[in-house]
N, C-alpha and C positions, 0 to 999 in steps of 0.2 A: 280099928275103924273099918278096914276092908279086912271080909271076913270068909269071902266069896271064894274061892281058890282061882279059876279063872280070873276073876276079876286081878288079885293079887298078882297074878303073872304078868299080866297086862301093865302093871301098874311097876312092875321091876322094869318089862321092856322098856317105857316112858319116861324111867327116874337114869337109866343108862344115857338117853339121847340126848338127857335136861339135865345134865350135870349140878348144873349152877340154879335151879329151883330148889327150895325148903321142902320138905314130906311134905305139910299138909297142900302145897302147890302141885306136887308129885300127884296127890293123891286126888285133888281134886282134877287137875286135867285127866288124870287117869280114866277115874269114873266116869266123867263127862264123856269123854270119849265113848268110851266102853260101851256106856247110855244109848249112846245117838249109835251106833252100829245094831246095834239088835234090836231098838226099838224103831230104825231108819225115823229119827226124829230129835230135834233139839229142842224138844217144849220142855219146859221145865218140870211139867206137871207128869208128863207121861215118864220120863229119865227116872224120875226121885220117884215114882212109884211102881218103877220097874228093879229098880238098886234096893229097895227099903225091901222086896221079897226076895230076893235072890242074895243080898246080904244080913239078911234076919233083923231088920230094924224098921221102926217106925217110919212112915211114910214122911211126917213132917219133920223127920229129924233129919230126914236124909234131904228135903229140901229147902230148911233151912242153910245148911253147907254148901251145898252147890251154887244156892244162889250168891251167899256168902263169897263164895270161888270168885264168882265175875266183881263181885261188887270195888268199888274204890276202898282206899283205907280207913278214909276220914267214917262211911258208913259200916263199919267195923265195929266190935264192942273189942275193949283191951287195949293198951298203952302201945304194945307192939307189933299190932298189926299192920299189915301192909300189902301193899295190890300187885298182882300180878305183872311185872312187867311186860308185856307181849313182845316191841321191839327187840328183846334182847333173847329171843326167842326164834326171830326168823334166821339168825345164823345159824344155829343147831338145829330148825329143820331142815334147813336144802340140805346139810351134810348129813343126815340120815336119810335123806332120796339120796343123796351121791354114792353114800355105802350100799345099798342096795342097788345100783346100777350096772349090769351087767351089758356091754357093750367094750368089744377091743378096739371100738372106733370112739374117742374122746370127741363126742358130739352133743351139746345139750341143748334142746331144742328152749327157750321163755315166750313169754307174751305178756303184756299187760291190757286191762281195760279198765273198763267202769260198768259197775251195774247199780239196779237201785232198787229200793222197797219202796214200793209208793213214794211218798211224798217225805217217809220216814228219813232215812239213808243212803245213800250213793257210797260207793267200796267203790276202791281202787286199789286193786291189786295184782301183783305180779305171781305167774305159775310156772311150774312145770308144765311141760306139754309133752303125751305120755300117749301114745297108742289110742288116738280117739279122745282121750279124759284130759284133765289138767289136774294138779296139784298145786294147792295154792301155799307161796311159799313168805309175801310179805304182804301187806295191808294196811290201809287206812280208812276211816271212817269219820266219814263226816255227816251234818245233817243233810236231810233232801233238800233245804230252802238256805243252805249255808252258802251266801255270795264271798269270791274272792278264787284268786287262781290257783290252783292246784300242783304248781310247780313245785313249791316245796314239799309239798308231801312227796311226792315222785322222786324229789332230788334225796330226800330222808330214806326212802325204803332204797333207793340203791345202794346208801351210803350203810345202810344195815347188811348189807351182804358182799361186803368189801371183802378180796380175800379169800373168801369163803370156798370159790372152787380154784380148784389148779391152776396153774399158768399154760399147762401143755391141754385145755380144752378148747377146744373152738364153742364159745358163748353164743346162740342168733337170739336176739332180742327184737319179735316183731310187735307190732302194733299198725291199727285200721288207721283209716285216712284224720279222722277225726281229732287224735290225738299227736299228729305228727309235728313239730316244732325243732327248730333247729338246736337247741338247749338239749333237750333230748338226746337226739343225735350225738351229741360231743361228749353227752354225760356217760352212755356207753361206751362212746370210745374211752372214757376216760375211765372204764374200768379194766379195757383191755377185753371187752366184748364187742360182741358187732351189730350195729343196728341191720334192723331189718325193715323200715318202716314204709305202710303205704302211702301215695299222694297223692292230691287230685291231679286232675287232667285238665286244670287250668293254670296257666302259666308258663312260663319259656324256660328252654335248657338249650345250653351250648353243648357242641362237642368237643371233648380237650383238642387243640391245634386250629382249631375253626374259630370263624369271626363270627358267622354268623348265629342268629337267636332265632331258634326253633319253637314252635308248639307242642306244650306238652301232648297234645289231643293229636298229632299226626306220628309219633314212634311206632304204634302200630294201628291200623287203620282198619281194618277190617280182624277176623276170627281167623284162629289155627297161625296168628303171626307171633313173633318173640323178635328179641331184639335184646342188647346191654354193648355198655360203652362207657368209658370214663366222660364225664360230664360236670360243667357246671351246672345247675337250676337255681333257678328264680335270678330274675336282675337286681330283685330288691333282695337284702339279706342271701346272700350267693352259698351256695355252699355244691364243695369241690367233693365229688363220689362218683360211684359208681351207680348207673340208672339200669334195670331188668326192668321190661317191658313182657308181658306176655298177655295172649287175650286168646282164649279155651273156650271152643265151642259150648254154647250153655249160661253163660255169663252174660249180665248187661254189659259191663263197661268190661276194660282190660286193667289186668295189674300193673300199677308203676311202681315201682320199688327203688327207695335208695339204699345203700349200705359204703361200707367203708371194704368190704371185699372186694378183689378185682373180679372182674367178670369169668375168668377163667375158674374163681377158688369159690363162684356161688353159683344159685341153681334161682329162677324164682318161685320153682316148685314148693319150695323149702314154706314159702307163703301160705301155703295149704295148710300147714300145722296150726296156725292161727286159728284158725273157726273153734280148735277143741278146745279153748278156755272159751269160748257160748255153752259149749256141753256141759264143763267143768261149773258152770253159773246153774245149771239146771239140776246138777247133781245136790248144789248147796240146798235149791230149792226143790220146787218138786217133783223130781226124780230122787232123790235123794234127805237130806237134816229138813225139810220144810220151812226151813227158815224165813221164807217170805212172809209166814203168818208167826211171825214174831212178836211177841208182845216187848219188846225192848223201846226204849226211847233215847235210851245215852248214848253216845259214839263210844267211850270209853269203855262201856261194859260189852257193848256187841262186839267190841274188837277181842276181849277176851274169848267171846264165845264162837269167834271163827277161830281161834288158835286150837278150842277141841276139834270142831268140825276140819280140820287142816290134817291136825293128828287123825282123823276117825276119816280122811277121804282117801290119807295115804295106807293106812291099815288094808281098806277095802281093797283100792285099785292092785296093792304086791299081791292080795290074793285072788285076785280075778286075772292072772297072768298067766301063761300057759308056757312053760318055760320051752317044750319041745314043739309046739306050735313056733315056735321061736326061730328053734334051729331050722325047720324045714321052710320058712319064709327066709332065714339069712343064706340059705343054701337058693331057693330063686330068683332073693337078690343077685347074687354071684354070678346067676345062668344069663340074668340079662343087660349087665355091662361089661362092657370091655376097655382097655386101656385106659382106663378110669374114667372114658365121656360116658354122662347121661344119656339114657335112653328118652323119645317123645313120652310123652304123657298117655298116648293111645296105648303104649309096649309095657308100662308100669303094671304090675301086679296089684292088684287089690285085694285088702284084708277082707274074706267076710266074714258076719259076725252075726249073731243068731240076736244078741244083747250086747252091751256095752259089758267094759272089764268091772267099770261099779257095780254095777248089777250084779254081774257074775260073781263077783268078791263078798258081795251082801250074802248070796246064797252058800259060797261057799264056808264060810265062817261059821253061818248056822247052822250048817251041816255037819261040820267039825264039830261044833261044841255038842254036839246031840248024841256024834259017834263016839265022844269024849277021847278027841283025837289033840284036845289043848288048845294051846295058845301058840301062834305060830304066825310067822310073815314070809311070802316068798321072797322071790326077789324082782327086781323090773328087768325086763328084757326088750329095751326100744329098738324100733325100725332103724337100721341101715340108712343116713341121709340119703344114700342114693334111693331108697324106696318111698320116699316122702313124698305122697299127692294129697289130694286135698277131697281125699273119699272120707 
């Protein structure tokens, strides 16, 4: 079936990560993947007639199977076929981000959100957050006009990545104001991760030992202010944390943030990592697989087809990495803290960046393959928590 030799290597790396998929699963994430990297595109039509020249087969033979790939079982020909499972799929990609991870500092930055296709889809999914990009590690898909609360799916994809990483990493789990809920909150703790999440600036917080009930809209009042302190918030549905406050010339409002850290073990700079799953949404689409102009209408077949794009975003981003750019930013980290306190946000170092590491990883890939330099992945080399802004 795969005849390509690139293609074939690609297709060993993929079958190592997915133990527990069948060949033709193998094979078909494979190609799909493969597809949308060199053609920076998840249309079906350009994929299958980019694989049918490069693997010596006919065009519609090769989009026959792909599409086959996403489809359910039931629209299947043969007694024994059967669909893709995706959930059982997000445990075995964070632990191929996690093998690839080079940092001595056990820090793994997440995030979740929501985006949407038109009226099409709404995705909720949780990333990696990765030098600028995201990595998107679990998912759901629902319609755009699908009413009902989205807690179970949230509480589902957490529950898919039980386990998954070590006990000796420190987990931050942010999310924007939007999505904040006390369930949430608990449900990280109850992986032994730590929320990070934003809140609005209406509503009361106590300070632990204190009687009285403060506004959230007075912690900090004016710009260049911060603040954290163990707290309760809200009178209604109470919950007992830790409150970072900060508000960075530049910004309408200020950050309020709860977590389950104490104040001394977090930063609310850390909140900055957040925005790169918007980039990570832009990459799915047009920066990046174009997904927005999808002709899909199932939730269950697009969920398959971000499980290539997932595959084909982490491919990009290890090779848009710059391992010794690496070192000489973990060595300026080092220059600018000292006895483990944070430095202000004016004294942070900023990465510049000519492009993004997707970008960079598109290019470099086809470069590779043209010097007939292979198949290959670097590795990820994440910022130092203490270097985390929100550039």
């Amino acid at each position: 079936m795969l005849h390509n030799n690139y293609l074939k290597d690609w297709s060993k790396i993929v079958s190592y990560h997915f133990p527990h998929l069948s060949l033709p699963e193998v094979a078909g994430l494979a190609t799909w993947s493969f597809g949308m990297v060199i053609t920076s595109s998840s249309s079906l039509t350009r994929v299958s007639e980019f694989i049918a020249k490069v693997n010596g087969e006919k065009s519609n033979t090769v989009r026959k199977r792909l599409k086959e790939w996403y489809q359910d079982s039931k629209a299947k020909k043969g007694k024994k076929r059967k669909e893709v499972d995706v959930d059982k799929c997000f445990a075995p990609l964070l632990s191929w981000i996690l093998s690839l991870w080079n940092s001595e500092e056990k820090w793994l930055p997440l995030a979740i959100d929501a985006t949407s296709v038109g009226q099409n889809f709404t995705v909720l999914s949780l990333h990696v957050l990765y030098q600028g990009c995201g990595i998107p590690v679990a998912w759901k898909i629902v319609k755009g006009t699908e009413k009902g609360s989205w807690k179970p799916h949230w509480l589902h994809l957490f529950q898919s990545l039980k386990d998954t990483v070590p006990p000796d990493w420190q987990v931050i789990v942010s999310a924007d104001r939007g999505l904040y809920a006390d369930w949430l909150f608990e449900e990280i703790c109850t992986l032994n991760w730590h929320p990070f999440l934003r809140i609005n600036h209406q509503g009361t917080y106590q300070i632990a030992g204190e009687q009285e009930w403060r506004c959230l809209g007075t912690v900090v009042e004016k710009t260049e202010m911060s603040w954290s302190g163990n707290v309760t918030c809200f009178r209604s549905n109470p919950l007992d944390c830790t409150l970072l406050a900060r508000w960075d010339e530049g910004y309408q409002d200020p950050w309020l943030i709860v977590t389950d850290l104490e104040p001394k073990q977090s930063n609310a700079l850390w909140y900055g990592c957040r925005s790169w799953i918007e980039s990570s949404y832009r990459d799915v689409k047009s920066d990046g697989w174009q997904w927005h102009k999808t002709r899909l209408r199932e939730p269950a077949r697009a969920e398959r087809l971000w499980l290539a794009m997932a595959v084909a975003t982490l491919w990009v981003v290890t090779m848009g990495s710059d391992e010794q750019r690496h070192l000489r930013e973990n060595l300026k980290d080092k220059a600018i803290t000292t006895d483990d306190e944070i430095q202000p946000k004016s004294e942070l170092k900023k990465t510049n960046r000519n492009i993004s590491f997707f970008l960079q990883g598109l290019i470099n890939i086809i470069a590779d393959l043209l010097c007939d330099k292979g198949i290959s992945l670097n590795g990820l080399f994440p910022q130092s928590s203490f270097a985390v802004n929100s550039s």
